[in-house]
ChimeraX commands (.cxc) that place a marker at each C-alpha (Angstrom):
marker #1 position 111.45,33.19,-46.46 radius 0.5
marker #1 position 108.14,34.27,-44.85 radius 0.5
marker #1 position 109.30,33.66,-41.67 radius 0.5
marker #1 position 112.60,33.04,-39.23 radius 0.5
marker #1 position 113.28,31.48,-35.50 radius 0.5
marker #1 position 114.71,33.90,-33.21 radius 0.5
marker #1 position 116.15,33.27,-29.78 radius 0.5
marker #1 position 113.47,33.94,-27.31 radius 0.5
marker #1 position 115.83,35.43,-25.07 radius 0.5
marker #1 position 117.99,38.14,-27.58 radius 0.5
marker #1 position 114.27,39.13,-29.21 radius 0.5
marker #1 position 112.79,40.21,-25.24 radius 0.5
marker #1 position 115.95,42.03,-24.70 radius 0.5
marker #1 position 115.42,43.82,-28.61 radius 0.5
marker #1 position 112.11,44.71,-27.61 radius 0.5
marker #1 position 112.79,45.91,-24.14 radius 0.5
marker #1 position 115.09,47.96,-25.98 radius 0.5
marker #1 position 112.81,49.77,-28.05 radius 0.5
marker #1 position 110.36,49.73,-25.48 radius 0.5
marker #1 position 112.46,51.71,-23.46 radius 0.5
marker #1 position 113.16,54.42,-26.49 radius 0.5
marker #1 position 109.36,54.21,-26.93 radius 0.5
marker #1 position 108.69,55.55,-23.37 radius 0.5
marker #1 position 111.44,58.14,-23.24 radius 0.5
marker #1 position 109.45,59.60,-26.65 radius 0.5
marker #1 position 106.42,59.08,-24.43 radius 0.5
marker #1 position 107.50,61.10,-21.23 radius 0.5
marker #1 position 108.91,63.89,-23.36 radius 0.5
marker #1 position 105.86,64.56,-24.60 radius 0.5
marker #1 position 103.58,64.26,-22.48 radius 0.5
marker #1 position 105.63,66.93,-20.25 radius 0.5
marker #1 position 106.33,69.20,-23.53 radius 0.5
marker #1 position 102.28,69.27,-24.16 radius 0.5
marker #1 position 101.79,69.65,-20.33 radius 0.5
marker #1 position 104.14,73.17,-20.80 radius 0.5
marker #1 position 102.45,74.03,-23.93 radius 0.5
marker #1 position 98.98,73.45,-22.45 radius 0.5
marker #1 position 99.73,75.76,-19.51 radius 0.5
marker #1 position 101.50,78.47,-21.63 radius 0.5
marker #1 position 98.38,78.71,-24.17 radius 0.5
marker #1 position 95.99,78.29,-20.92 radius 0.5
marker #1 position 98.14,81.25,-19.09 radius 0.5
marker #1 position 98.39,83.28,-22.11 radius 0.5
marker #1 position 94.39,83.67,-22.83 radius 0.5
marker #1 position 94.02,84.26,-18.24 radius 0.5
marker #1 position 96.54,87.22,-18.47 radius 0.5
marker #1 position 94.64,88.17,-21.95 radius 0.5
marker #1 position 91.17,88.21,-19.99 radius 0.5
marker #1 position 92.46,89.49,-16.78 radius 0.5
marker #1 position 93.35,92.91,-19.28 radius 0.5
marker #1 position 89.58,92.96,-20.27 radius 0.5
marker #1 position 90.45,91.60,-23.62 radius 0.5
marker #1 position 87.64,89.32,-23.83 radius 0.5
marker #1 position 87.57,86.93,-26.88 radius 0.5
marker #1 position 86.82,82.89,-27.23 radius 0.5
marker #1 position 88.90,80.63,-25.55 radius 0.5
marker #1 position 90.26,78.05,-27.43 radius 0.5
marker #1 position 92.93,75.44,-27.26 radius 0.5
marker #1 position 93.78,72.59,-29.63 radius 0.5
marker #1 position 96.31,70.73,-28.89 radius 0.5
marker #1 position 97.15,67.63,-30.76 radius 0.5
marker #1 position 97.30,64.49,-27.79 radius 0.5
marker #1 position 100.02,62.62,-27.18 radius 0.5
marker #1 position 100.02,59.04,-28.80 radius 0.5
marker #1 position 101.01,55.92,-26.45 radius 0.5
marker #1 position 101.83,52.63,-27.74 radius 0.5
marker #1 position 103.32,50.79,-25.01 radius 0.5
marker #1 position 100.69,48.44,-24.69 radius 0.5
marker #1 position 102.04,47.09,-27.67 radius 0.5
marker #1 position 105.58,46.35,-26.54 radius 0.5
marker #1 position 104.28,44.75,-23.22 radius 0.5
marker #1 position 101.84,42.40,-25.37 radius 0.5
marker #1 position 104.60,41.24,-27.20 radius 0.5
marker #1 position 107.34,41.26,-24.27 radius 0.5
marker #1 position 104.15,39.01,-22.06 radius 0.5
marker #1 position 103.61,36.83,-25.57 radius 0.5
marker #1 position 107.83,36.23,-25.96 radius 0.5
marker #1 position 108.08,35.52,-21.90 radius 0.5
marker #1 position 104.98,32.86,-21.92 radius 0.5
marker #1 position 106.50,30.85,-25.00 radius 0.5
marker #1 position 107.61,27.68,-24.43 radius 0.5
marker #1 position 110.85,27.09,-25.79 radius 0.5
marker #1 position 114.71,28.45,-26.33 radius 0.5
marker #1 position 113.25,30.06,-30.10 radius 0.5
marker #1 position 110.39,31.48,-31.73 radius 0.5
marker #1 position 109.22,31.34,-34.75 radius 0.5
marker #1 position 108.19,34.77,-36.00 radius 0.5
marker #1 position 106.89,36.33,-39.49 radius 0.5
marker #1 position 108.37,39.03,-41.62 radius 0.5
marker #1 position 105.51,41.02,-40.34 radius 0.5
marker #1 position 106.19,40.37,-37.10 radius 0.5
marker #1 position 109.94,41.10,-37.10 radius 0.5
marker #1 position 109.52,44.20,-39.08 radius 0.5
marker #1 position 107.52,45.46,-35.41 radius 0.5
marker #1 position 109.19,43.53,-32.58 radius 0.5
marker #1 position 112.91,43.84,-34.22 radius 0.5
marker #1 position 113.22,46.96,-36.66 radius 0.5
marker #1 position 110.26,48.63,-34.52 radius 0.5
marker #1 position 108.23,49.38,-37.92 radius 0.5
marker #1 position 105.35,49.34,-37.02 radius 0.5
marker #1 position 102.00,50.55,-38.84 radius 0.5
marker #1 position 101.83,53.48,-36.50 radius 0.5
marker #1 position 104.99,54.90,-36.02 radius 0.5
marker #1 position 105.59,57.44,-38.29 radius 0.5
marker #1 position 102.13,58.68,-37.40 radius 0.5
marker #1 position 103.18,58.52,-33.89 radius 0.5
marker #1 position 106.69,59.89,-34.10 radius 0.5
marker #1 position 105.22,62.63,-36.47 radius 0.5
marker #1 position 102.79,63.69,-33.60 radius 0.5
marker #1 position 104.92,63.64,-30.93 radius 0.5
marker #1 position 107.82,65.36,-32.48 radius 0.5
marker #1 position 105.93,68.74,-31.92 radius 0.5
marker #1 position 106.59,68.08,-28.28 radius 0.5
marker #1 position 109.59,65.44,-28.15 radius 0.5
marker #1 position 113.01,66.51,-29.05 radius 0.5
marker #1 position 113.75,62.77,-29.27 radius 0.5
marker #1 position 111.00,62.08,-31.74 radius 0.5
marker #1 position 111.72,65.24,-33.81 radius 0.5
marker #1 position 114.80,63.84,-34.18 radius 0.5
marker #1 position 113.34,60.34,-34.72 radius 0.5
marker #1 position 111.27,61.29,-37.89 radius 0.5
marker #1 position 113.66,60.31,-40.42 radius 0.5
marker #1 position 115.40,57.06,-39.19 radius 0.5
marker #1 position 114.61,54.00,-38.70 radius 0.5
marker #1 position 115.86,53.61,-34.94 radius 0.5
marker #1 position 115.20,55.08,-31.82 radius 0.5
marker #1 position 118.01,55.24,-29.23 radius 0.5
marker #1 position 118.06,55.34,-25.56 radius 0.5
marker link #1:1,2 radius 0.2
marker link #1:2,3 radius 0.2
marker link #1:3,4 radius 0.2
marker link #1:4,5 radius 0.2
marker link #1:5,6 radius 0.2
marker link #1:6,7 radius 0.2
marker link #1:7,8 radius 0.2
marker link #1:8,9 radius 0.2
marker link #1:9,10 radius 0.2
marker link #1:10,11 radius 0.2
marker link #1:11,12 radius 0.2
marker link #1:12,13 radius 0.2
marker link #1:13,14 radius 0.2
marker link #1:14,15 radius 0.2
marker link #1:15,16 radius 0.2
marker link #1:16,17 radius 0.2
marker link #1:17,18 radius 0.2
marker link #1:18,19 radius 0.2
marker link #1:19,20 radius 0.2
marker link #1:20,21 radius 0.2
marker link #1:21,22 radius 0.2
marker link #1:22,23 radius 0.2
marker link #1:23,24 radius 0.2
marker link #1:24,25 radius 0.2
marker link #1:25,26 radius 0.2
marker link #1:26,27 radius 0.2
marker link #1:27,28 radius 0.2
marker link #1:28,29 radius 0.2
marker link #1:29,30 radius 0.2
marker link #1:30,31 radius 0.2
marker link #1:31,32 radius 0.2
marker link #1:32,33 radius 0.2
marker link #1:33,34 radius 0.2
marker link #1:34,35 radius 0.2
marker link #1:35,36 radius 0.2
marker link #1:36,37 radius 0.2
marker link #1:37,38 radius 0.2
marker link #1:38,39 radius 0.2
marker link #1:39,40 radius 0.2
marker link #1:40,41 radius 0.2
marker link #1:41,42 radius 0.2
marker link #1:42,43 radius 0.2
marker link #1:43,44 radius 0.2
marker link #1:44,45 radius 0.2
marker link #1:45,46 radius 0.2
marker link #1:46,47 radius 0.2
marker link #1:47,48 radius 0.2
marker link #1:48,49 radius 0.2
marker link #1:49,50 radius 0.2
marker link #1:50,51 radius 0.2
marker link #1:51,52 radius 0.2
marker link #1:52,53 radius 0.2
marker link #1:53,54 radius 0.2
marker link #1:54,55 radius 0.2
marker link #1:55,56 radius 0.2
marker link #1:56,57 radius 0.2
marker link #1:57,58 radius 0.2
marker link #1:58,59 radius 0.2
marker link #1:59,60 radius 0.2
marker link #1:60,61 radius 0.2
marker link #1:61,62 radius 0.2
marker link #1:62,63 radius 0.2
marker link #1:63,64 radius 0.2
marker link #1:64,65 radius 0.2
marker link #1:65,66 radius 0.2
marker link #1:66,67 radius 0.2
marker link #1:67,68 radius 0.2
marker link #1:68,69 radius 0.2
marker link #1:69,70 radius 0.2
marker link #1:70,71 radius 0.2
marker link #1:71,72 radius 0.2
marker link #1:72,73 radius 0.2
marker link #1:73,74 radius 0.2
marker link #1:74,75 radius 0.2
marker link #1:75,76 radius 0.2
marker link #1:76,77 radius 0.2
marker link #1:77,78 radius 0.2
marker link #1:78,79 radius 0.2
marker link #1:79,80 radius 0.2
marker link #1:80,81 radius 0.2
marker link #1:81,82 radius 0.2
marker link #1:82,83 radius 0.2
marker link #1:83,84 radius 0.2
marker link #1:84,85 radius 0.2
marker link #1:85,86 radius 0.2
marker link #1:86,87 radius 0.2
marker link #1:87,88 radius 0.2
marker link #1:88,89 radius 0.2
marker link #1:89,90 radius 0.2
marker link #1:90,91 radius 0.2
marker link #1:91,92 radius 0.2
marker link #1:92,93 radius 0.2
marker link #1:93,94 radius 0.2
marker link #1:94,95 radius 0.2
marker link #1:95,96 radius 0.2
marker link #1:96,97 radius 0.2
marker link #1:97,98 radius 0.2
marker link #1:98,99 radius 0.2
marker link #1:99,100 radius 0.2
marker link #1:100,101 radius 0.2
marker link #1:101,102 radius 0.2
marker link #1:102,103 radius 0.2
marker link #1:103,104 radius 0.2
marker link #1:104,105 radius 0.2
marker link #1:105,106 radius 0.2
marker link #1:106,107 radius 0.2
marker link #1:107,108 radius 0.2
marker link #1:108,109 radius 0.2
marker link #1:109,110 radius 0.2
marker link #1:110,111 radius 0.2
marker link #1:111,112 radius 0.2
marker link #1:112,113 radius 0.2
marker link #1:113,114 radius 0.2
marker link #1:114,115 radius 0.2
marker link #1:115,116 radius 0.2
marker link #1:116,117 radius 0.2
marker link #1:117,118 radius 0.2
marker link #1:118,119 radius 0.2
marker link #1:119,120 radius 0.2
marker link #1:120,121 radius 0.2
marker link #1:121,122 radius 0.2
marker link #1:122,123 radius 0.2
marker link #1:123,124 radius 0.2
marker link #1:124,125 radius 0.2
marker link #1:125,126 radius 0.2
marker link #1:126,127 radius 0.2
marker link #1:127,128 radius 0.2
view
């Protein structure tokens, strides 16, 4: 079976779900590279306000985003015409196991500033 119909309503609310676990990774860590940003920023002023003088440098890994992708497919699910849709195994691997292509890429750089994402790495479900 390549593919399988889904209620239209019960797959929005599955990927509202994980859009919502999505975003809480999101706002974690954006805020936890925020603090790291400052501390390594703060660290090399107090460094050159002692007349240590030396390059300043910071590299910081960004945070990666991928909400776009759950409101694509929550805008796709709400303009379908219809009580079910008929999805692929592709498809249902994203929208209702959220496996996506990116996400261990994405949990994997996030989890340096994301408890919830550190914790994330090795299942297959994010919670709210």
């Amino acid at each position: 079976m390549n593919t399988v119909k889904v209620k239209k309503a019960e797959l929005s609310t599955i990927v509202a779900e994980k859009r919502r676990g999505h975003t809480k990774i999101v706002k974690e860590a954006i805020e936890g590279y925020r603090k790291q940003a400052m501390k390594l920023l703060e660290d090399h002023i107090e460094r050159l306000k002692k007349g240590r003088h030396q390059i300043v440098q910071i590299y910081l890994t960004e945070p990666q985003d991928h909400t776009k992708d759950y409101d694509r497919v929550l805008k796709m699910i709400e303009m379908h015409i219809g009580p079910t849709i008929e999805i692929s195994q592709t498809d249902f691997a994203k929208y209702v196991m959220d496996d996506w292509e990116w996400k261990q890429q994405f949990l994997s750089s996030n989890s340096t500033y994301s408890a919830t994402a550190a914790a994330a790495m090795g299942s297959e479900d994010i919670e709210d």
